[in-house]
N, C-alpha and C positions, 0 to 999 in steps of 0.2 A: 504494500500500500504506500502511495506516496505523502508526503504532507500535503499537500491540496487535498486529495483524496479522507485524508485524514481528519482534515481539519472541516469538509466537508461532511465526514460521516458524523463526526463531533457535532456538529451544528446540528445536523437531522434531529440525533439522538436527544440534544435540549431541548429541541423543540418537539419532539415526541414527549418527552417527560413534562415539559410543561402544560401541554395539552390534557395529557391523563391527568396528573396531580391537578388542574384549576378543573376538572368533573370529577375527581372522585377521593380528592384527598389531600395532605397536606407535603407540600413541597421539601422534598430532600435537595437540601443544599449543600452536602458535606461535598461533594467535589468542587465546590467552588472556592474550598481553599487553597486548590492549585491555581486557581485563575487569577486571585486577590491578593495571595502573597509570595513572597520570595522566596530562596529554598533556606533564607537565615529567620525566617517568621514574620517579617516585615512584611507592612503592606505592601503589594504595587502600587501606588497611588496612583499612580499614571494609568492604568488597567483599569482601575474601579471608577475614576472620575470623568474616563473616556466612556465606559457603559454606559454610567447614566446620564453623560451626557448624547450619546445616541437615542436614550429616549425619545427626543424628540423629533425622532426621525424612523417614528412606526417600530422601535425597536423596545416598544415599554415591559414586555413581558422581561428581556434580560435587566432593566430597571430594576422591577418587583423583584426579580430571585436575588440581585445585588442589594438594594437595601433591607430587604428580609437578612440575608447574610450579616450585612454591616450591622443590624439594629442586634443580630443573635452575638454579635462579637463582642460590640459596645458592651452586652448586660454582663457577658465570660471574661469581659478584660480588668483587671485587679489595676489600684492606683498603680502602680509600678510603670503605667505609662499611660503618663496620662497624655501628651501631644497625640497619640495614636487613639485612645477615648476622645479627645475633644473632637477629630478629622472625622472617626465615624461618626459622631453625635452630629457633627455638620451635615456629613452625607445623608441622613435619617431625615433630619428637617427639610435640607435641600427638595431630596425626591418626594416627602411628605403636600412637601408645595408645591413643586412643577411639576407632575408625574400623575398623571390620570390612571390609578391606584387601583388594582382588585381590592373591594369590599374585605377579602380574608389577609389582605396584606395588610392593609391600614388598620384592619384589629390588629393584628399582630405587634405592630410599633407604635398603638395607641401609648401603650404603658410606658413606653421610653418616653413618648413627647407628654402625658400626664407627669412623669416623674421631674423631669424640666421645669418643666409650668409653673411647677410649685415655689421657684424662687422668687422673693418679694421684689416686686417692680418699684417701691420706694427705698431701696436697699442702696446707699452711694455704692457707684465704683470704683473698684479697687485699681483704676490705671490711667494713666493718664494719657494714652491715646482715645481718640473718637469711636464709637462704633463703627464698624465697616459699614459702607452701603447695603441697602437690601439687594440681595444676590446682585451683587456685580458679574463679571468674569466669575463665575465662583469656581469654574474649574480653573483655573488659572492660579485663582489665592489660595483653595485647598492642596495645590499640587505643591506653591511655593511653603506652603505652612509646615505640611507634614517634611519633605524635603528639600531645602531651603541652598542645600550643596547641589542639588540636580535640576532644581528648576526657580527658573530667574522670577525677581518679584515683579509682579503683576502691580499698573496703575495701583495706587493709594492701598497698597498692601497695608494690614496692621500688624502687629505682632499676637501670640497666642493669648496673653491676656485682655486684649479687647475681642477678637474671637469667642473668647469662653470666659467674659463677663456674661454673671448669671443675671443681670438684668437685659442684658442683649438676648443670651439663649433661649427666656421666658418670652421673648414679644418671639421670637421665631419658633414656636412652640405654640403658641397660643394662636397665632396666623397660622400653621399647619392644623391643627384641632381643628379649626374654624374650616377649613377647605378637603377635612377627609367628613366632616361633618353633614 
């Protein structure tokens, strides 16, 4: 078999399994940690920020099994890294808001954007950069965020602590709720 070939039967075989699992059951996404991360456990960022931004280009079903993934990763990932929780918790929101969502995906990552939510909006920030724009380039600032050596900053980049200011995270949390709602 050659790689086209491969990469072709590859493609079938998702889209066969997404088919069956969205009629008759819940999505196995354990092979998607070959797709998403590195062979040292790293994310791709580059892999996962290019899927879902394919979304919008008829390609939403690889959307949904990506942030089902990411939002399953976010809950399994210990403080121990936390720039790699803050990148998935962006991607969760991200697709939670651009991303015309199956019903059973959006339960699914309800709980991650409920457990956000909860940060108090009269809470000062703890940084003294701006908030980011709402979704700018966002694949661009997630790529430069999580890997900062590999990819050049993007217009009005911020650093991780306006990123994952919990008064930022709650309005983007609370705009996604309102739009899987």
């Amino acid at each position: 078999m050659t790689f086209d070939e491969r990469g072709l039967a590859e493609e079938a075989l998702s889209n066969l399994r997404y088919a069956r699992d969205s009629l008759v059951g819940t999505r196995d996404d354990r092979l998607l940690d070959g797709t998403y991360t590195r062979a040292d456990g790293r994310l791709d960022i580059g892999a996962l920020t290019d899927c879902l931004d394919a979304a919008e280009y008829d390609k939403s079903w690889e959307a949904e099994n990506a942030v089902r993934w990411a939002a399953r990763r976010y809950a399994a990932t210990g403080d121990d890294s936390p720039r790699e929780r803050l990148v998935l918790l962006l991607l969760v929101l991200w697709c939670a808001e651009a991303v015309d969502l199956a019903p059973d995906v959006g339960e699914e990552i309800r709980e991650v954007l409920v457990g956000v939510r909860t940060a108090a909006s009269d809470a000062a920030c703890a940084h003294d950069e701006a908030h980011p724009p709402a979704y700018p380039d966002f694949q661009a600032h997630l790529n430069h965020l999580y890997a900062p050596s590999e990819f050049a900053a993007p217009e009005e980049a911020r650093g991780a602590e306006a990123w994952g200011c919990p008064r930022y995270l709650a309005g983007l949390a609370e705009d996604a709720l309102d739009t899987l709602a």
